[in-house]
N, C-alpha and C positions, 0 to 999 in steps of 0.2 A: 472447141468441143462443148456442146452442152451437158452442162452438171444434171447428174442424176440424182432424184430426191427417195431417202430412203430415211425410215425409225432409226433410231440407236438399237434399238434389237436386230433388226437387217443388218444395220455395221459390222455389230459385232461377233453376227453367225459367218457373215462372208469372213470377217478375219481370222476366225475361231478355223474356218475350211482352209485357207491360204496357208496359215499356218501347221495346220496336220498334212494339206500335200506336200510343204516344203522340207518338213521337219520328221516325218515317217512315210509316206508314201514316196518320193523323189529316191531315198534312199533304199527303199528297199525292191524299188525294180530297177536301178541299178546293182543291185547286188544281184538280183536274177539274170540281169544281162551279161554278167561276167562268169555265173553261172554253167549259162547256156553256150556262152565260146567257148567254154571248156567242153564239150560237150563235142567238138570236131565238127566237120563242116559246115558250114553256116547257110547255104543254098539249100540247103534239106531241114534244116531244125526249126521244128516247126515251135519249141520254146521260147528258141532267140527271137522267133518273128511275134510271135503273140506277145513276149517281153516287151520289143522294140514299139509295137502299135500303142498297147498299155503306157509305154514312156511316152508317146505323140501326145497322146489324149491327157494324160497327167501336164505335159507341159503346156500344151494347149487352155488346161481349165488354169494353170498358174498364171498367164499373160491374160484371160479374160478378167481375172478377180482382179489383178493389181490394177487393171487398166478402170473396171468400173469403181473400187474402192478411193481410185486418185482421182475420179471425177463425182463422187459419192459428196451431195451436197443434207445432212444428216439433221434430221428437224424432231423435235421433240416437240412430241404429240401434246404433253403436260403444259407445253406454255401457250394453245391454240385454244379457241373458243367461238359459241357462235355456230353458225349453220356448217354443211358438210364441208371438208375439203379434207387434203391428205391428213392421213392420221385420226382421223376421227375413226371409234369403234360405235359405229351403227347397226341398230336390231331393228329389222324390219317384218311385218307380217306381209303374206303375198295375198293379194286380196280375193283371192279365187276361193285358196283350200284354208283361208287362216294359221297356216304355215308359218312361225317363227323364226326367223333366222338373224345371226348377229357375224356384223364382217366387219376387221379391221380395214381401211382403205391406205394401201401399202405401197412401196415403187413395186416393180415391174420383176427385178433378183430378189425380192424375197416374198411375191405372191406364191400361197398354198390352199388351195382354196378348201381341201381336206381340214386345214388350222383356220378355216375362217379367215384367212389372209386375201384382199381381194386386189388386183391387181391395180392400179387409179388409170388406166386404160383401155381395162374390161367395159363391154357396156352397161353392164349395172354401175358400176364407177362413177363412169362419165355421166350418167344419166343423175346419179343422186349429189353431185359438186353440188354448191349452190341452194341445197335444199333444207328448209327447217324443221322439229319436230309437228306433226300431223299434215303434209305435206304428201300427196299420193304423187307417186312417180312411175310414169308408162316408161319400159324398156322391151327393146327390140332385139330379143336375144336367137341365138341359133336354133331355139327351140323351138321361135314364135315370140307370140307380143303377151307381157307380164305386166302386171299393174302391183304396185308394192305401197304401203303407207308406214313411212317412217316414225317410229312408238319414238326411240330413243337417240340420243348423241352425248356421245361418254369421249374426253380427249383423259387418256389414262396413259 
């Protein structure tokens, strides 16, 4: 399996999750499950059923986390330098509107791009690897084709 590359802050939000579905959420739709049997028939109760999916989907995201966390290969951004690559926090202007914008370059479970988190997959990502301050970079986005020039590269 290949190792997934992810911040120490990615780490430790995914464990920070594993450990609240294990630890309060697992228990507490089981306790609604037991609930809702009490509840008499179980071909009709429409609790027990919304319980039981709820329990799918909790178990489900617990076998996801543990499985990407035990291939979670975990890089600290502070000891990288030098042109873009993962973990670099790049502020770019878009060269159109002089639009500012600053993105962590992140793995893939803990891109947000709401937080400036940018996926190292997305095409602005892939497009700006490799590149150094004042370096303009054409990206080929869903929206159309973006021209960007990199001001800054912060490994924080």
């Amino acid at each position: 399996m290949e190792k997934i590359p992810m911040t120490r802050d990615g780490h430790t939000a995914l464990e920070v999750e594993l450990k609240h579905l294990k630890s309060v959420e697992r228990p507490a739709i089981i306790k609604a499950i037991a609930e809702a049997r009490e509840h008499g028939d179980l071909s009709e109760n429409a609790e027990y059923h919304s319980a039981k999916e709820k329990q799918s989907f909790i178990e489900g995201r617990i076998k996801e986390l543990e499985g990407v966390i035990s291939l979670a290969d975990v890089i600290d951004p502070k000891k990288l330098s030098g042109s873009i690559k993962f973990g670099a926090t790049v502020t770019l202007v878009d060269e159109d509107t002089e639009e500012e914008k600053t993105y962590q370059i992140v793995g893939e479970y803990e891109a947000n791009i709401e937080k400036g988190l940018l996926n190292i997959k997305s095409p602005i990502a892939r497009a700006l690897i490799g590149k150094d301050e004042g370096d303009s970079v054409e990206v080929r986005t869903p929206g159309g084709q973006k021209s960007y020039e990199v001001l800054k590269i912060v490994y924080a």
